[in-house]
N, C-alpha and C positions, 0 to 999 in steps of 0.2 A: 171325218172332218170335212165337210161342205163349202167348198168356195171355189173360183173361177179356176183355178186351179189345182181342185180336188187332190187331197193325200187319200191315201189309202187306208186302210184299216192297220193294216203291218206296219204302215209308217207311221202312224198317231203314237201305236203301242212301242216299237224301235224306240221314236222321241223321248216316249216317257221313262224309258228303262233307262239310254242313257241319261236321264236328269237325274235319276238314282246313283246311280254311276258316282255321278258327280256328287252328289249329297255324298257322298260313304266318303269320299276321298276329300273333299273341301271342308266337312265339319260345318257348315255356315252358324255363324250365332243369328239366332232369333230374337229377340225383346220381345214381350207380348204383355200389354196392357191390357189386361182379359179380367174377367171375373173372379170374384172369391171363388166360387163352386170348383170352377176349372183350373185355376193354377198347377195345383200341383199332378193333377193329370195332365194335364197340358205340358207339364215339365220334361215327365216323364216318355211322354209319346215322342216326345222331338229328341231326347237321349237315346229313345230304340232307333227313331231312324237317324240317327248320326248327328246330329244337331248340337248344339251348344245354347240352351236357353237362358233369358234372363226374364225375372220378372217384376224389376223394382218399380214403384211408383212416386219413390221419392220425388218431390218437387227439385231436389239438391244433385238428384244422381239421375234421374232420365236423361236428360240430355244427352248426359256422357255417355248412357248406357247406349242411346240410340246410333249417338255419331258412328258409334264403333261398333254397330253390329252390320248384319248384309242385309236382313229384312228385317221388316217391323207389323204385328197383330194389332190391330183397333176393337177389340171385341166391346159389343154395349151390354153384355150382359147384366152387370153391375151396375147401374145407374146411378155414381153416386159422383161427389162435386169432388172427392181424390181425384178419381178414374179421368173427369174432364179435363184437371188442371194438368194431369201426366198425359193427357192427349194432346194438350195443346201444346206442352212443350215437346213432346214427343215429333208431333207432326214440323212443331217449326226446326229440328235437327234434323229428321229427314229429308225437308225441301233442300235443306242447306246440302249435305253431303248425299246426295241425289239416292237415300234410302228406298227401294221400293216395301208396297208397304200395303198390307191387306184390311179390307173392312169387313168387322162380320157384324151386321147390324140386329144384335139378338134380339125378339121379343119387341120391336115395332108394331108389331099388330096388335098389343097389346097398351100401347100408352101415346098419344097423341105427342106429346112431351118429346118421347124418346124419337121417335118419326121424327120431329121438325129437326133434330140433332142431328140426326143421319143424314140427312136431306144436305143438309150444312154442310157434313162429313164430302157426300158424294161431290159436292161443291168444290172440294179440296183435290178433288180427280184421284184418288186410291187407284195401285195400279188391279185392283181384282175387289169386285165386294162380292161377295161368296155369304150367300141366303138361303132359308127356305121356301118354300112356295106361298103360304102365308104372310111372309115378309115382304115378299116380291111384290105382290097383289097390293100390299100398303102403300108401297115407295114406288109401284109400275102403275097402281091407278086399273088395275087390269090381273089378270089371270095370269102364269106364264104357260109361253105354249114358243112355237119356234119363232114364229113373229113376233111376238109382245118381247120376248128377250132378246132378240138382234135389235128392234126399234130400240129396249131401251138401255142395253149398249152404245148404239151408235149416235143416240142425244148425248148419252154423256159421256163420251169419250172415254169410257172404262170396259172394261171385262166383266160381263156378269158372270157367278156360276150358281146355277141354281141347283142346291141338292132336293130330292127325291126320291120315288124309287125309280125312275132314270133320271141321272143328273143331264142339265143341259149349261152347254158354258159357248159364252157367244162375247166379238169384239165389236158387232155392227159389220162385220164385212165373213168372217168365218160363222158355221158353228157348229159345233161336236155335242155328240150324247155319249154317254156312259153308264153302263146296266151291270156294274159291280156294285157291290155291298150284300149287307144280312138283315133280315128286321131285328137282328138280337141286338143293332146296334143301337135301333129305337130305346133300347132298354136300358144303356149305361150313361149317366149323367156327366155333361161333357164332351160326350164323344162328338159332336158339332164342332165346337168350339177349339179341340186337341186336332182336328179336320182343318181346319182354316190355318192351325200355326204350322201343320206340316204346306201348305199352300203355299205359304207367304216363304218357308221354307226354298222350296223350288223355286222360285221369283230368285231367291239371292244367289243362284248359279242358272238361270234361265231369262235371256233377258226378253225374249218372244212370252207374253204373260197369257195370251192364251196356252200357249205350249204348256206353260208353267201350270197353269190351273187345271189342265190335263191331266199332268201327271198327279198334281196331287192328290186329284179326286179319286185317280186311279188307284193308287198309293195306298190311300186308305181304304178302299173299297176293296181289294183284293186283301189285303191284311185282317177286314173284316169276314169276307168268308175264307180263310185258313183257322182263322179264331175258333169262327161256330164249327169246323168240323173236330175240333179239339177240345171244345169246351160244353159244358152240362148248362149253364144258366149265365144271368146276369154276372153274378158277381167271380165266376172262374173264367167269364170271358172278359171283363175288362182287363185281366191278365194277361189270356191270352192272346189280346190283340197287340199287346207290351212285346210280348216275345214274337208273333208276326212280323211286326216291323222289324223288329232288332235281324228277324233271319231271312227275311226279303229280300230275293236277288233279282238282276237285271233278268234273269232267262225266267225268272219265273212270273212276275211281275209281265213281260213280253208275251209269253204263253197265255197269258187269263184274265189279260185287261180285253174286256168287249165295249170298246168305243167304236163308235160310229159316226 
């Protein structure tokens, strides 16, 4: 992690273990305003790593659902007028009871529409938008690379984390890489988006949100390769990445996170 005060390698990975720590022992509930596709994997992935999900989009029950959890998921996968009306009410319960609250801006490079939404979104200062590289380039106007991502963190006063095959996460003043993950994870529909809610996850016991976006990158990215060396294909590793999380510990998690 890169900044005037340089942490070290051990201390990025230390951080992120104990925000595990903390997830196992705090339970934090999630809300996650996410996609059809992903729901119920997404459900799933935040009950391995200790979490307490919800994923109502009732017009009647967001609010409540939101005031009372510790983080909150913005996913746009789904592009449809439910998902917007549970976003607005979603985001106006958050601001109220100072929710932090992740944006994952799905599939912008694909719809002009959904672009000027996010745009909006980011408008709203999300404490983490957590993208791909494609996405980034839509909403950055640019490539990402270590520059284009601290610049365009520190216009908008947010956290970016850009997944790839090394992820980069920047506040405008720090910024960290990390070279965990498996391309098998390319393979399992959702696993982006189940990514972003363990994220938002660490936000709700980490109040330093690049810290938080650290660890979650990390999180899931070491969970992914314990998966692949357990698993044969697609479909017995979206399980095993189930059981990964569930038996994810600090020391190990600390051992095999490669952030830089």
């Amino acid at each position: 992690m890169h900044h005037p005060h340089a942490a070290s390698r051990d201390d990025a990975a230390q951080a992120a273990s104990d925000i595990l720590v903390r997830l196992h022992a705090r339970a934090p509930r999630v809300h996650c305003i996410t996609n059809a596709v992903a729901q119920s994997f997404t459900a799933n992935v935040l009950l391995a790593a200790g979490c307490v999900p919800s994923m109502t989009l009732s017009v009647e029950e967001t609010g409540a659902f939101v005031s009372g959890a510790q983080a909150l998921l913005v996913n746009l996968g789904t592009f449809d007028e439910e998902r917007r009306r549970a976003t607005a009410i979603g985001l106006e319960a958050a601001t109220t009871n100072k929710v932090p609250w992740v944006l994952d801006p799905v599939f912008v490079d694909r719809s002009e529409t959904r672009a000027r939404y996010a745009r909006e979104l980011i408008d709203r200062r999300p404490a983490v938008v957590r993208l791909n590289r494609a996405e980034f380039a839509t909403l950055a106007g640019t490539a990402p690379s270590r520059d284009s991502t601290m610049a365009f963190a520190r216009s908008n006063g947010i956290v970016v984390a850009v997944s790839g095959e090394a992820d980069l996460i920047a506040d405008g003043h720090r910024i960290a890489g990390i070279s965990n993950g498996h391309p098998m994870m390319s393979k399992v529909t959702a696993m982006g988006c189940a990514g972003s809610a363990v994220l938002a996850a660490c936000l709700a016991v980490e109040t330093d949100a690049l810290r938080a976006a650290i660890a979650g990158l990390a999180i899931i990215g070491v969970a992914g390769e314990l998966a692949a060396e357990r698993s044969s294909g697609p479909g017995s590793f979206a399980v095993a990445i189930i059981d990964a999380l569930h038996g994810l510990n600090a020391a190990t998690l600390n051992a095999r996170a490669r952030i830089s």
